[in-house]
Structures are given as C-alpha cells and as structure tokens.
TORKOL-668353 format. One record per residue (C-alpha): residue number from 1; chain; y, x, z. Coordinates in steps of 0.001 Angstrom, whole numbers, plus 524288, in hexadecimal, padded with zeros to 5 digits. Each point is the difference from the previous one (the first is absolute). Layout:
# residues N
finu,kelum,Y,X,Z
NUM,A,Y,X,Z;
...
//
This chain:
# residues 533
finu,kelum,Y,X,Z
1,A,29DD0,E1C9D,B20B3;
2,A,7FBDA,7FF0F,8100C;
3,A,7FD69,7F26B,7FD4C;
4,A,7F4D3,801EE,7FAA0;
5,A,7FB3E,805D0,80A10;
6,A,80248,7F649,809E8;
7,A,7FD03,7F0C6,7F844;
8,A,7F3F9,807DD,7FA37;
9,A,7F611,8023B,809F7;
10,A,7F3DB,8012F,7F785;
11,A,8079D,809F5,7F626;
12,A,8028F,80C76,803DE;
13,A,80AC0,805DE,7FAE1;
14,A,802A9,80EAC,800B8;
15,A,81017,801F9,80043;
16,A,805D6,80E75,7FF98;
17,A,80D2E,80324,7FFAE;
18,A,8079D,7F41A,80541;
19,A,80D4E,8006F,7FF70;
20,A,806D3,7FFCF,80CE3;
21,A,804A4,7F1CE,8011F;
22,A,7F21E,7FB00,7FAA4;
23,A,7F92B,8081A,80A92;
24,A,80910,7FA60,80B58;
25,A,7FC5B,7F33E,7FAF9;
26,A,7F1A4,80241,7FF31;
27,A,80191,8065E,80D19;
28,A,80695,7F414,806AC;
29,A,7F6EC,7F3F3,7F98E;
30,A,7F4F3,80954,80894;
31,A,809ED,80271,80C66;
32,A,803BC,7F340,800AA;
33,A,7F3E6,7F653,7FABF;
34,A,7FE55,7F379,808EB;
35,A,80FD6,8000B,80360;
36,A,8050A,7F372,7F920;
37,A,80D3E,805A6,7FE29;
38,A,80143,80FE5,8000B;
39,A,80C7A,7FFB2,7FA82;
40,A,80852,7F925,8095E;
41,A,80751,807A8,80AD4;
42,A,7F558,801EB,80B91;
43,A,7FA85,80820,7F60F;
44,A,80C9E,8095C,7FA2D;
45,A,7FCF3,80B4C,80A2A;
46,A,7F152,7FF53,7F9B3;
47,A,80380,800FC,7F3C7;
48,A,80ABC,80A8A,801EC;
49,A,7F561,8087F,80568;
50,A,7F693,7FBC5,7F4E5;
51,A,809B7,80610,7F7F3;
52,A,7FEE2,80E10,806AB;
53,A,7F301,8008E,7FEAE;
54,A,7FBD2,7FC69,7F280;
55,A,807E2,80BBA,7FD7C;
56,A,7F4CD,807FB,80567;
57,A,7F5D3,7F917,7F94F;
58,A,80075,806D8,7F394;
59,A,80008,7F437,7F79E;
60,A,7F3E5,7FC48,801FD;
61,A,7FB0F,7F40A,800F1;
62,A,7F383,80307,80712;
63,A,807FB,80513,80BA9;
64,A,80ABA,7F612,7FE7F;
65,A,7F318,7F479,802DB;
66,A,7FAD9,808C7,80AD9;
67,A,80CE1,8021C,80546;
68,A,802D4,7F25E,7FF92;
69,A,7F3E4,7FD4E,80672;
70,A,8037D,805E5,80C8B;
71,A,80C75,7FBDE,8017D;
72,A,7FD7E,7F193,7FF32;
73,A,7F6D8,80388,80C57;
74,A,80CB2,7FE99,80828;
75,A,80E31,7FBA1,7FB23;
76,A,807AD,80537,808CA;
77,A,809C1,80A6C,7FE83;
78,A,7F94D,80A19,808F0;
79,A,7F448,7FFBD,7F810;
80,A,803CD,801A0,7F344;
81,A,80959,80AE5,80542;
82,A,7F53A,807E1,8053B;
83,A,7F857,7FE7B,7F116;
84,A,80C68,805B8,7F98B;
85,A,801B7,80BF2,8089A;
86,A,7F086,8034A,8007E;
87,A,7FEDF,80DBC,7FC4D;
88,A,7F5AA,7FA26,7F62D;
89,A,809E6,7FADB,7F7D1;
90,A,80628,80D72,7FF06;
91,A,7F536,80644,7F734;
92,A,80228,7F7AE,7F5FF;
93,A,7F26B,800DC,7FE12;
94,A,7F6EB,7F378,7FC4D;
95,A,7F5F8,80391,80997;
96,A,8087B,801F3,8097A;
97,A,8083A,7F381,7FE5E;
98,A,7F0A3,7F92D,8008A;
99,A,7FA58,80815,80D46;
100,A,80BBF,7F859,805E2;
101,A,7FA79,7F365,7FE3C;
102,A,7F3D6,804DF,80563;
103,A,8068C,80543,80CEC;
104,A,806EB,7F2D4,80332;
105,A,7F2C1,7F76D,7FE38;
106,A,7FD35,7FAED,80BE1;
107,A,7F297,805DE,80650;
108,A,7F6C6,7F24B,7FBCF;
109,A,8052B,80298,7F220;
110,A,7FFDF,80E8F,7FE6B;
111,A,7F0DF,7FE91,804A6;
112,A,7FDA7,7F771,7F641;
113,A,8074C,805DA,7F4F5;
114,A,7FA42,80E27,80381;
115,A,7F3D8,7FA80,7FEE1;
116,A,80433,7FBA7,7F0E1;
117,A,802BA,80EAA,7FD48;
118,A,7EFC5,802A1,7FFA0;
119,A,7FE66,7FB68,7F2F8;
120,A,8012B,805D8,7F396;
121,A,80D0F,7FEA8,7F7A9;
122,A,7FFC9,7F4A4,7F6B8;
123,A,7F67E,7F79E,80AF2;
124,A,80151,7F12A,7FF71;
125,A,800C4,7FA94,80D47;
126,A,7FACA,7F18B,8046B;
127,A,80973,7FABE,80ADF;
128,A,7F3F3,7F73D,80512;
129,A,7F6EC,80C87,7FFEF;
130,A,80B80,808B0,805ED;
131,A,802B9,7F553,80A56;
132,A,7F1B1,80027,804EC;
133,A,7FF8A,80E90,800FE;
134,A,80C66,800D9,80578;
135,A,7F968,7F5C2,80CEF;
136,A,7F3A9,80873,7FE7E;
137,A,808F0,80B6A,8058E;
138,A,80836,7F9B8,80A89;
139,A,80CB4,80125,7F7B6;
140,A,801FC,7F195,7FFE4;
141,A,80966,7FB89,80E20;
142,A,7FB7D,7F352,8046C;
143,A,80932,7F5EB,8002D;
144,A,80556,7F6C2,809E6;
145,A,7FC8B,7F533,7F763;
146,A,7F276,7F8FC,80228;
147,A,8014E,7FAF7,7F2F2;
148,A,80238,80D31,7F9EF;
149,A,7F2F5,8080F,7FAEF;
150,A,7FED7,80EBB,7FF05;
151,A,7FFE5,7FD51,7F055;
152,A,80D0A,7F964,801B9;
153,A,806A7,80A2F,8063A;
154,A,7FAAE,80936,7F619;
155,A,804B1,7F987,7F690;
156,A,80BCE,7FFC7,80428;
157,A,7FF37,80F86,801A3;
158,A,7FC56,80201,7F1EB;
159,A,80B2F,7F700,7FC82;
160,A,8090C,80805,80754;
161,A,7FC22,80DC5,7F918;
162,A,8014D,7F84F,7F357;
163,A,80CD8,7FB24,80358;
164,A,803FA,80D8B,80413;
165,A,7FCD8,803B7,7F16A;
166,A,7F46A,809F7,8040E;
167,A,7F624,7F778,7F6C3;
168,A,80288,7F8EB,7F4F1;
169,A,7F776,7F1D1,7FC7E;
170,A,7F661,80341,7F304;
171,A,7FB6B,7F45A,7FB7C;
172,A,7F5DD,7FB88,80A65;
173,A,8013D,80E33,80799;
174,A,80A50,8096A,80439;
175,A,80135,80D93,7FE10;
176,A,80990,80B21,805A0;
177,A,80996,8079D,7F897;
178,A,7FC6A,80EFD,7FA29;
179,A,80A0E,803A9,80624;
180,A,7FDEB,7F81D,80D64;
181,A,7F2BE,803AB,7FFB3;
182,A,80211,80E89,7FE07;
183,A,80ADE,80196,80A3D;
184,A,7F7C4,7F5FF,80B06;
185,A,7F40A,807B8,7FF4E;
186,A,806EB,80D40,80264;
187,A,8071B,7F899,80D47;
188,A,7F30E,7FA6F,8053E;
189,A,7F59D,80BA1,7FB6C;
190,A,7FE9B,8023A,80EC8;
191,A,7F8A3,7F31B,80191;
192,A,7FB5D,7FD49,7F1FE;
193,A,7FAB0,80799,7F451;
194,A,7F880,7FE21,7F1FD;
195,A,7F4B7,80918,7FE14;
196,A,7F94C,80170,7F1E6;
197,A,7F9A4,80A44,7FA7D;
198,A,80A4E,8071B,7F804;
199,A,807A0,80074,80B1B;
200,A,7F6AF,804C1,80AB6;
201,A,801A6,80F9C,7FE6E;
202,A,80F36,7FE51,80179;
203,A,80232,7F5AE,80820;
204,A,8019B,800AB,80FFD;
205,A,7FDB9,7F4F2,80702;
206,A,80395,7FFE4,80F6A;
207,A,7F59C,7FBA9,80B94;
208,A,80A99,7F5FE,802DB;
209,A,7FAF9,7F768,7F4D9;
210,A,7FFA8,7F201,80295;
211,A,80041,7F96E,7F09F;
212,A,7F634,807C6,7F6A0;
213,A,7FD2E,7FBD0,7F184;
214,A,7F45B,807F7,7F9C2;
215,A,7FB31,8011B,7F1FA;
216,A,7F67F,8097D,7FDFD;
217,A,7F299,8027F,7F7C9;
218,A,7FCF9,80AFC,80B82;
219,A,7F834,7FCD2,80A00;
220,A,80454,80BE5,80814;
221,A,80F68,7FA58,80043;
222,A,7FC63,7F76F,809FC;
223,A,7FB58,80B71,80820;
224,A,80E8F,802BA,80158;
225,A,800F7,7F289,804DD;
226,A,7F8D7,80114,80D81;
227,A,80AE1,808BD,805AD;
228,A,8097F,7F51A,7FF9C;
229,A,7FD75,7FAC3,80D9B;
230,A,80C1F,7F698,80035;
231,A,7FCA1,7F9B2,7F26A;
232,A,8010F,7F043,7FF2D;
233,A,7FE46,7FBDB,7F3E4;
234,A,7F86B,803A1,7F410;
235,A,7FFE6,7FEA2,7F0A9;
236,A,7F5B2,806DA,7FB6C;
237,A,7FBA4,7FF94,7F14F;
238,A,7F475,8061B,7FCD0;
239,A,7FE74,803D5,7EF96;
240,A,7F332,8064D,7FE9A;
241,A,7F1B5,7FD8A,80036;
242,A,7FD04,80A47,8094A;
243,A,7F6DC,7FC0E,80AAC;
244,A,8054E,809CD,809EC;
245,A,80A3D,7F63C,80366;
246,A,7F7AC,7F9C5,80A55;
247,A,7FF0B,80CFB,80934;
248,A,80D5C,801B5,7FDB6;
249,A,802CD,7F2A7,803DF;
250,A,7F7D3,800BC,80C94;
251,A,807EA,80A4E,8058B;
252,A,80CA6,7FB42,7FD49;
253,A,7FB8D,7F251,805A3;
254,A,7FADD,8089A,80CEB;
255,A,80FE0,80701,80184;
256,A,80734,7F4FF,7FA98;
257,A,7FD89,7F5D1,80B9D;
258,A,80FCE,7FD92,80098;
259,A,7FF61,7F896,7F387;
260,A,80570,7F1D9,80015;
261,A,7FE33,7FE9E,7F007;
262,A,7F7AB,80570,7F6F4;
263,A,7FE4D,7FD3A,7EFC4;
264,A,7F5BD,805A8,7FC90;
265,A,7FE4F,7FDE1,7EDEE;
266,A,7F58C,806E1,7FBA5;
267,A,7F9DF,7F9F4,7F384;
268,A,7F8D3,80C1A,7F743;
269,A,7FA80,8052F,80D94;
270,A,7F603,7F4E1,80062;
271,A,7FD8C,80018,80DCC;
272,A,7F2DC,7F9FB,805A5;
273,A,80222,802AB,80D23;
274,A,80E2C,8001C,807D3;
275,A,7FE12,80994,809F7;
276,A,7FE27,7F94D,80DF0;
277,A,809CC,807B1,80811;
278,A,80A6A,7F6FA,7F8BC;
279,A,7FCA1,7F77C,80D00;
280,A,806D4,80B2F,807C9;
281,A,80D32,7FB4C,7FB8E;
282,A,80057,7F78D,809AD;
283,A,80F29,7FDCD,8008D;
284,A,7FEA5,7FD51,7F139;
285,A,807EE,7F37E,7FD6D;
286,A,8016C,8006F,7EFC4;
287,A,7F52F,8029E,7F921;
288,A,7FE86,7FEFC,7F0D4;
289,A,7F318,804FB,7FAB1;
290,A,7FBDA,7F554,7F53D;
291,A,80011,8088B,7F600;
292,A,7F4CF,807E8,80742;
293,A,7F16B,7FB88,7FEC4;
294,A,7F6CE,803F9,80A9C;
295,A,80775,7F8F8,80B7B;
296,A,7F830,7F8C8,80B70;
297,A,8076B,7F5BD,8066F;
298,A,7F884,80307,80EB8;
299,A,80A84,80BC5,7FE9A;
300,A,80B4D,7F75B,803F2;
301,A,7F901,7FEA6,80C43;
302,A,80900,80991,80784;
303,A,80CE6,7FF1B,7F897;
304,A,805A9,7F611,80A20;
305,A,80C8B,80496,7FE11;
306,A,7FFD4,7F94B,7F067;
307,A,80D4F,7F6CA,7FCDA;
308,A,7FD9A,7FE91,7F170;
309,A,7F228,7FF10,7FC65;
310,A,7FA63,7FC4B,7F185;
311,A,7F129,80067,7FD28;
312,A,7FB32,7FFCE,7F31E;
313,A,7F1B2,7FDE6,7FA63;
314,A,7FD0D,7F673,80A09;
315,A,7F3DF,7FA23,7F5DC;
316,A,7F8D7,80FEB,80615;
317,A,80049,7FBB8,80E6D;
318,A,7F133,7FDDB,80116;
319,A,7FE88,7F7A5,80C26;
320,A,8084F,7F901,80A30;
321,A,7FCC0,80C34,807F2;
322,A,80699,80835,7F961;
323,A,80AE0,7F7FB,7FD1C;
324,A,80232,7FE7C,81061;
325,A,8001C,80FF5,801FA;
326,A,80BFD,7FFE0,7FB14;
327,A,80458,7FB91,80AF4;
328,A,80C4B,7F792,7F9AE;
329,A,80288,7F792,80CDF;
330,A,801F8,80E42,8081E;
331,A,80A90,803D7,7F806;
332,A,80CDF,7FA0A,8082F;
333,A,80AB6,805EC,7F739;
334,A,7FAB1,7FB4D,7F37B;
335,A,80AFC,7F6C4,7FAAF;
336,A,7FAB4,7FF7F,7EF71;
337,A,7F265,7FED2,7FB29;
338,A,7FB6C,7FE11,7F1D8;
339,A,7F121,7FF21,7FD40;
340,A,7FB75,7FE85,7F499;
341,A,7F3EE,7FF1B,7F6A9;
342,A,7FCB7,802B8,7F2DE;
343,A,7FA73,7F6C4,7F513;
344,A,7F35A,803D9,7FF3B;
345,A,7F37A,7F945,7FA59;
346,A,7F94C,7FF48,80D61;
347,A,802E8,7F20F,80688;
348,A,7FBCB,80032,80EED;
349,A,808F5,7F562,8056A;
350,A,7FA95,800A6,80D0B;
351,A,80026,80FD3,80125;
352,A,80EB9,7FE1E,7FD51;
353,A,80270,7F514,80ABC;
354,A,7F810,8093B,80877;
355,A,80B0D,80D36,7FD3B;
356,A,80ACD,7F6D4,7FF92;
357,A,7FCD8,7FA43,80E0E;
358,A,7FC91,80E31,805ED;
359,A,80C43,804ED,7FA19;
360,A,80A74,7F83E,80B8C;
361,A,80BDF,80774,800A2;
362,A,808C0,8006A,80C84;
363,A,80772,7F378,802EB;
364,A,80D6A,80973,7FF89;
365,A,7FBD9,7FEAA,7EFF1;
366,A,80C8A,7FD56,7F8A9;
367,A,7FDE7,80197,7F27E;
368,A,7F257,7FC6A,7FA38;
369,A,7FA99,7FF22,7F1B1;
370,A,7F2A2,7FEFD,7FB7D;
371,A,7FCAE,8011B,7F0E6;
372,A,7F2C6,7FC16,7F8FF;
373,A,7F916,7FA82,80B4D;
374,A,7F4F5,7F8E0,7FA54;
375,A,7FA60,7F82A,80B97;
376,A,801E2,7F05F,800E7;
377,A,80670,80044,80E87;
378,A,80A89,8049F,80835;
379,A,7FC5A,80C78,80889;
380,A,7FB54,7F9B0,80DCC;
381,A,80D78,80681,8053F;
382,A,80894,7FA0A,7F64E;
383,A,7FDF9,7F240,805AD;
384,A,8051F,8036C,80CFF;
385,A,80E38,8000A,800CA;
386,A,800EF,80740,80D8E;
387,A,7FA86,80CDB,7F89F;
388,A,807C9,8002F,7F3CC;
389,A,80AF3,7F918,80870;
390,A,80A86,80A81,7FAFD;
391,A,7FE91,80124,7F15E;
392,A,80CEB,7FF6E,7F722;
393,A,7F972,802BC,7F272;
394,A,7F2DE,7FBF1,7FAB0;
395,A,7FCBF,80371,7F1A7;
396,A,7F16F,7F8AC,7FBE2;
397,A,7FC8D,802CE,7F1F2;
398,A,7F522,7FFF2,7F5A8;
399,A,7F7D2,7F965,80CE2;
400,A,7F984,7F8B5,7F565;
401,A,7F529,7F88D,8081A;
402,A,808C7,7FE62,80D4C;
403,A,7FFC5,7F150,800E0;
404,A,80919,7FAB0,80C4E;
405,A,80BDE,808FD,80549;
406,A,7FF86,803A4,80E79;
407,A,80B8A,7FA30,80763;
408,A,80B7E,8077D,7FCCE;
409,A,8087D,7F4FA,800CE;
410,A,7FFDB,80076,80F4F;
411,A,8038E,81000,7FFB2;
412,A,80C34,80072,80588;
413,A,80747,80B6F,7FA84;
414,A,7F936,7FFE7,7F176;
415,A,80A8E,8003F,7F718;
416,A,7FABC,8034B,7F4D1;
417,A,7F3D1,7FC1D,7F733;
418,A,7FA6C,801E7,7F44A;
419,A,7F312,7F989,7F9DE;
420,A,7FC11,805F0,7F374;
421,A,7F484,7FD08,7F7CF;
422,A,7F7E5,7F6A6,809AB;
423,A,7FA90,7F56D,7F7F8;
424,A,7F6A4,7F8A7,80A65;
425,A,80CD9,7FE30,80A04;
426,A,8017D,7F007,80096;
427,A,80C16,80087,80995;
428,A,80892,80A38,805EE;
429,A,7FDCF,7F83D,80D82;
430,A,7F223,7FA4B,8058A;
431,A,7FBDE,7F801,80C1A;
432,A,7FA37,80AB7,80A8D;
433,A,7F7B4,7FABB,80A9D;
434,A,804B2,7F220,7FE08;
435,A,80E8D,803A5,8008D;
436,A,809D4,7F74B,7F75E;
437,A,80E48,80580,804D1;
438,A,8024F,80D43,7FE09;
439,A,80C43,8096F,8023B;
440,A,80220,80053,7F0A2;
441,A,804E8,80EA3,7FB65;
442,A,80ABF,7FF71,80996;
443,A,804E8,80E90,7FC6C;
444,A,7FB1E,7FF21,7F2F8;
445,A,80C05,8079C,7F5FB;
446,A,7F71C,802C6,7F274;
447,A,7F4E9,7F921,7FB84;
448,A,7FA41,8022A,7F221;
449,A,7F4E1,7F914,7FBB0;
450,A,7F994,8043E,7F171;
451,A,7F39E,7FAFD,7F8F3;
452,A,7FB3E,7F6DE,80AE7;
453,A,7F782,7F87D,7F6FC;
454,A,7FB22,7F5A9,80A03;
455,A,80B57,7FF91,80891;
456,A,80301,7EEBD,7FF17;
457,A,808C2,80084,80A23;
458,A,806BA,80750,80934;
459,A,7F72F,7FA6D,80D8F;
460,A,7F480,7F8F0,80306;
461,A,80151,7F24C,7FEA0;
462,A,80303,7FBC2,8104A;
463,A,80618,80C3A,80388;
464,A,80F99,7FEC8,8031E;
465,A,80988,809BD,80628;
466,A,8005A,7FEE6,80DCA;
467,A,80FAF,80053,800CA;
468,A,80045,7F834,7F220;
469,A,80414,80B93,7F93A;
470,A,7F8F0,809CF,7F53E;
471,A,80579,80BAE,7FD13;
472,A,80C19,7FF10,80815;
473,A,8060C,80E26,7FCD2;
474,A,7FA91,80064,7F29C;
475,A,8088B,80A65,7F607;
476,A,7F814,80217,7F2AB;
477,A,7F3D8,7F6BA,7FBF4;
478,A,7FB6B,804D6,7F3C1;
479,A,7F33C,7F7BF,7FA7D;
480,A,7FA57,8059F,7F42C;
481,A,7F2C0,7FB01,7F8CD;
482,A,7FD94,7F572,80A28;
483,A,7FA4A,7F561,7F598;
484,A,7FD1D,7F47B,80A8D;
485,A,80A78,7FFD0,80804;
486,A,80972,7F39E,7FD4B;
487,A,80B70,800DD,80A2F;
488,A,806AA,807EB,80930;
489,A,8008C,7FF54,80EEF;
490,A,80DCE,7FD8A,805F1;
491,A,8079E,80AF6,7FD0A;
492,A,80925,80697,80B81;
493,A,80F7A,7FEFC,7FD71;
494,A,7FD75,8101C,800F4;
495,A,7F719,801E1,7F4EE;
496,A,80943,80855,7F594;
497,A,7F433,8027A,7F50B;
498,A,7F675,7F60C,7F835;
499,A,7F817,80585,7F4F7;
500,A,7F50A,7F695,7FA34;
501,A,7F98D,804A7,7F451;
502,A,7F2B4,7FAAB,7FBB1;
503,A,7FDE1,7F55D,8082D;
504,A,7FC22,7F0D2,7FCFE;
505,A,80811,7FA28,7F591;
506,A,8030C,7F570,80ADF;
507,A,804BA,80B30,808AF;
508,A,8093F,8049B,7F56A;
509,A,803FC,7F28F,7FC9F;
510,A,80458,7FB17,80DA7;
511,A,8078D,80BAD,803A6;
512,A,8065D,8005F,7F1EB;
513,A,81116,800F3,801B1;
514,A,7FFD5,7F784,7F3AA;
515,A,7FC0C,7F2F5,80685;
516,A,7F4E4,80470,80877;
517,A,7FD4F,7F79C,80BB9;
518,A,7FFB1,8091B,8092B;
519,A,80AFA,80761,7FB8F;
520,A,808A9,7FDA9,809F6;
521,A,7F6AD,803D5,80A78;
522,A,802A8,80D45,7FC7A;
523,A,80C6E,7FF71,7F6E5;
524,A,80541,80869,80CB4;
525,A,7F84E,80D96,80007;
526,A,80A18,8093A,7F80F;
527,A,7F659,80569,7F804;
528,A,7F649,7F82E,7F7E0;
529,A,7F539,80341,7F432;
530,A,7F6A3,7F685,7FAF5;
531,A,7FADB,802EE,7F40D;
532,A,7FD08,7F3EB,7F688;
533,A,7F12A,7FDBA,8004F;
//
C-alpha cells in the first residue's frame, strides 16, 4: 500500500489506517532514502528506535512521511532518540506529530516554508516562482561555490521540503497537504496570515506580520493594512470594480515602505492610473503588477533595490525617454529581467530599437528573456560582452524581425539558451568587428533551438572556435522546426540529450541509427530522438 506513495510522485494517494508493520515501512523508505543499504547492521539501532516510534504515530501515513522526513536529516542514534522522546509524540495528535517537523527546520528553511503558509488551502505552488521570491527576501544563503546561483540553492531548498514530505509534486506544480497546511499556518500566524473578506470581522492578525495574502472586494481592508509596519511581502487580489481602490492604495504604499514583494491582481478594477507613491517602496525587490493597467515605467526610477524585474506592454513606452527613466542600469541587485511586447498592428521598428537600447540592465544581470521584440537588431548593449558579461540564461522568442544574434557565444557563464520563433536568424554565431575565433559557449549546459526558419548553419562561414572547440560542456540540444539546417557541429563527449524534429530531410537522414552517416558521431549521447522526416 506505502508504495504507492513513494514510486508515484505525480499521484497522490491519501492512506488512513495503516497497519503497524506497513507504517514502519513507509516510515523507514522516508528515514532512510539515499542510504544504499538500510538494512544492514550500521543501521539495527535505527531501526530499533524506528520501531518505538511508529507506535506513536497513530497509523498514519501522513505522519509516518513527515516523521521520516526528519529523521533522515541525521542518522545517528542521538537524533532519532531525541524524535522518539519529544513530548510531541506524546499527544498522539496529527498536528502535533506535524509542528515537530516544523520546530527542527533549520532557520533558511523554516523562513521559507513560513512564507508558504500565506496562501490559501488548495494553492498550487511554482518551485521557479517560489525560488525567486524566496532570493527577493534574503532567505536564500549564498554558497561557497562560484558556480552555484541563488536559483540553485533554492532549488535545492524546495527539494528538501519536498523530500521532507511537507509538499507533494501535482503534475507541473506542488501543493501542501490539508492537513499540513492547516497545522503550518497555526505555528507561523505570528509572521504570516490570509485575509479575505469573510474572514475579516473574526480574524486577528498580529503587528508582527511579515507574509500577508489579501483577497478582498473592500477597498477599506487595506486600511487595516497600513498598521503592519514590519510587513515584507504582499499578495493582494483585488475583486471589484470599485474605483476607491486607488486612495486606498496610496496610503498603504505611503506606511508600507518595508515591503520587498508586492502582487498586486486587480483585473475588474480597471485602473487608469497606478498611484505614484508606489515609487516610495524603495526597498521593493519583487514586484508583479501585469495584470494592472495604468502603470508608467519612469516609476521604477527609485526602486533600486529590484532583484526580479518583468515589464510587460513594452509596444506603450512612447519614446526612448521614457524608456531611460526607468533607470534599469541603477538597479545593482537586479539578477532576472523579462520585457516584453505585445502583437499589435502598429509596426515602428525603429521606436522599438530605440526602448530596447534605453532599457540596459546592470552587468550583475543573470537571467534575461525578452518576448515579441519586433525590431531588426540587437539592443546597442547586447553586443558588448563586458556588460552582459555574467548572464547564465537567455530566453529570445517570437523576435520575429531580429536578424543577427549578439555574441553570446563569448559569455562566459551562459549556460543556458533558448531561441524560439526567430525566423530571420542565419547563424547562432556572427563575425563582430572583424573577429573570426571566438570563445565558443564555453559554459553552455541547455540549448534549444525551435522554428529557426533561416538558420543554414550553425556560424558564419570563416568563424572557428578559438580553442577548436563548440559547445564544450553541452547537456541537452533540442532543435525543433529548423528546415535549413543540414548537420550538426561536433558534439561534446558530455552532451546526454539530442532531440531533432522537423529539420532538413538531409539532417534526419545523416544522423539516422539505421545506416546514417553520421551516426556514429553521436551514437554516444544516452538519450536520442529523431523523428523520421
């Protein structure tokens, strides 16, 4: 029966009542998960106290994951003996057996699972969109590894808590047990809180707040807001028409100027005009307001203090003017930025050269993706590798007129990058100011490339690696709807993905495991899908 709940990670499966011996099982594939052999005698002291304490689990199998959980943080004897003789255990009481596993996180991962606790029962969480808000509010340690970005450690958090059983994996999201939920947001109601209308006459929420999740069709609820002085982050979802949102909003914005992240979803209000004051949230590092209409992008100007940054509606920005009050170059935390246009009828290639150039972010840039930009160039900033010298993920797509790719093959930390829907791009690498030896993608892990329509090859004709060697670290290379291209580069001994779909019949041919040419040039990489043209 447990088995199902471990070799299932997409299925969850709600257990009650295990008997004993399935619970102890269920209890030690948690406890001990990563030890090749559990069952061998280093480990018969473990498992004698395993037995003790599944005896105060109730039989259930929610407690006997958790349990499990924190165990396998340490196996050692001293540990697991301090678990079974926590007066938690005693109560025989779910919630009780859970609040343990909250009081042994360690401090990074309590912060970030408190944090969790905000939303409303039943909320699907995004590990990507968790991990950036997570670095938005300083829970993320750095590491001692150069190599290793905030995301990665992040990751590696989230990973953790899932391990630990306090989410469970839902298809492309995770979500948190009733149970977990319900119990975790009684521990951390000191530092985070839910507010929504049918709750607001009952519910007492302290000035200690930190985490605050709003849903509301009355303006005056986020009165009650300003008193939080200590408040960091903010969900706030806005369900009415009402136009007296916008006073509301420029108070709180004047006594919230602690907030690091704000959502702000507000879709029936209709709002022409964010209030300005938003630019007193000046240690504002999150900010999420594309669902909102009426927002100037001069009013980034002050918010220096930005890490994740996404601008939306680009195809509005009037003039290159306006486009350089934002101020994008000032902003020295800023580590992701997504801008972004929409299709519109109006075609003024130049006006978007102009807001692409003006819109330079800081060279400490890590992650940058830019969607629907309809000039024919690279931003002037984009061709100089000293100011984008740091960037480990570029996403280009639906850039339908950009015609030759700045040089990202000289970046020297890029590992990953995706082209999507560029049909003017001739090669991935050009000459630049008469330069035929390049540094080719030296870091360079993931690199998709889909509906390329005039890609022919892979560089222009006289350009060569400067070392001899393209794509030297090379993972996954995934080309999808490339019709021109006829061959493959040298492929690193590293590369452990090639997916070619849609590509030149010759393409398909050569690389073919039933008597293509080429086959052997890449019979190596593990895993390998070429459709048949």
């Amino acid at each position: 029966m447990f088995a199902k709940v471990i070799k299932k990670k997409k299925e969850i499966v709600k257990l009650e009542g295990l008997e004993e011996d399935e619970c102890l099982q269920l209890l030690n594939s948690h406890a001990f998960a990563g030890v090749e052999n559990p069952s061998d005698d280093d480990h018969k002291k473990l498992r004698a106290i395993a037995g003790e304490i599944v005896k105060k689990l109730s039989r259930s199998p929610l407690a006997a994951k958790v349990i499990g959980g924190v165990l396998n943080d340490h196996l050692d004897e001293r540990h697991w003996r301090t678990i079974l003789e926590s007066n938690l255990l005693d109560q025989n009481s779910i919630h009780s057996i859970l609040r343990l596993s909250y009081i042994v996180l360690p401090n990074h991962l309590r912060n970030c699972f408190a944090f969790c606790c905000m939303f409303p029962e039943d909320h699907p969480y995004d590990k990507d969109d968790l991990v950036r808000m997570w670095i938005a509010l300083g829970f993320i340690q750095p590491s001692s590894s150069q190599r290793e970005t905030m995301e990665d450690i992040g990751g590696r958090y989230f990973d953790v808590l899932v391990k630990k059983a306090l989410f469970d994996e839902v298809g492309d999201d995770y979500k948190m047990h009733d149970f977990i939920h319900e119990s975790a947001s009684k521990f951390f109601a000191q530092v985070c809180s839910k507010l929504v209308d049918d709750e607001v006459s009952s519910l007492k929420i302290p000035e200690t707040l930190r985490h605050l999740f709003v849903r509301t069709t009355n303006p005056n609820i986020l009165k009650k807001i300003e008193k939080f002085k200590h408040l960091r982050s903010l969900f706030l979802f806005y369900e009415d028409s009402n136009q007296d949102i916008c006073s509301a909003l420029i108070e709180m914005f004047k006594a919230s100027r602690s907030l690091r992240l704000l959502y702000l979803l507000s879709p029936e209000a209709d709002l022409e005009i964010i209030p300005e004051e938003i630019g007193n949230l000046m240690h504002l590092r999150y900010l999420n307001i594309s669902d909102v209409s009426g927002y100037r992008i001069g009013e980034l100007e002050n918010m220096n203090d930005l890490r994740i940054l996404g601008i939306y509606n680009l195809e509005n920005v009037k003039d290159a003017e306006e486009a350089c009050s934002a101020k994008l170059c000032e902003k020295r935390r800023l580590t992701n930025l997504t801008l972004e246009w929409n299709n519109t009828g109006l075609r003024n290639i130049n006006l978007y050269e102009k807001v692409l150039d003006n819109l330079q972010p800081p060279k400490c840039l890590r992650d940058l993706e830019i969607y629907r930009y309809k000039g024919a160039r690279s931003a002037i900033w984009m061709n100089n590798v000293n100011l984008i010298s740091n960037l480990e993920q570029i996403i280009l797509t639906y850039c339908l007129e950009w015609e030759t790719l700045p040089p990202f093959g000289q970046l020297p930390f890029l590992k990953s990058l995706r082209l999507m829907y560029m049909p003017k791009v001739k090669w991935l690498v050009s000459k630049y100011n008469g330069n035929d030896k390049y540094r080719t993608f030296p870091s360079l892990e993931v690199l998709h490339i889909t509906y390329l329509e005039a890609l022919e090859d892979w560089f222009e004709a006289g350009v060569a690696a400067e070392d001899g060697c393209f794509f030297p670290c090379l993972i996954e290379l995934s080309i999808d709807d490339v019709p021109r291209l006829r061959e493959l580069p040298n492929l690193s001994p590293s590369l452990k993905r090639l997916i070619i779909r849609r590509c030149h019949p010759k393409l398909h041919k050569r690389y073919r495991e039933d008597g293509g040419s080429d086959w052997h040039k890449i019979a190596h990489i593990p895993h390998i899908d070429i459709d048949r043209y």
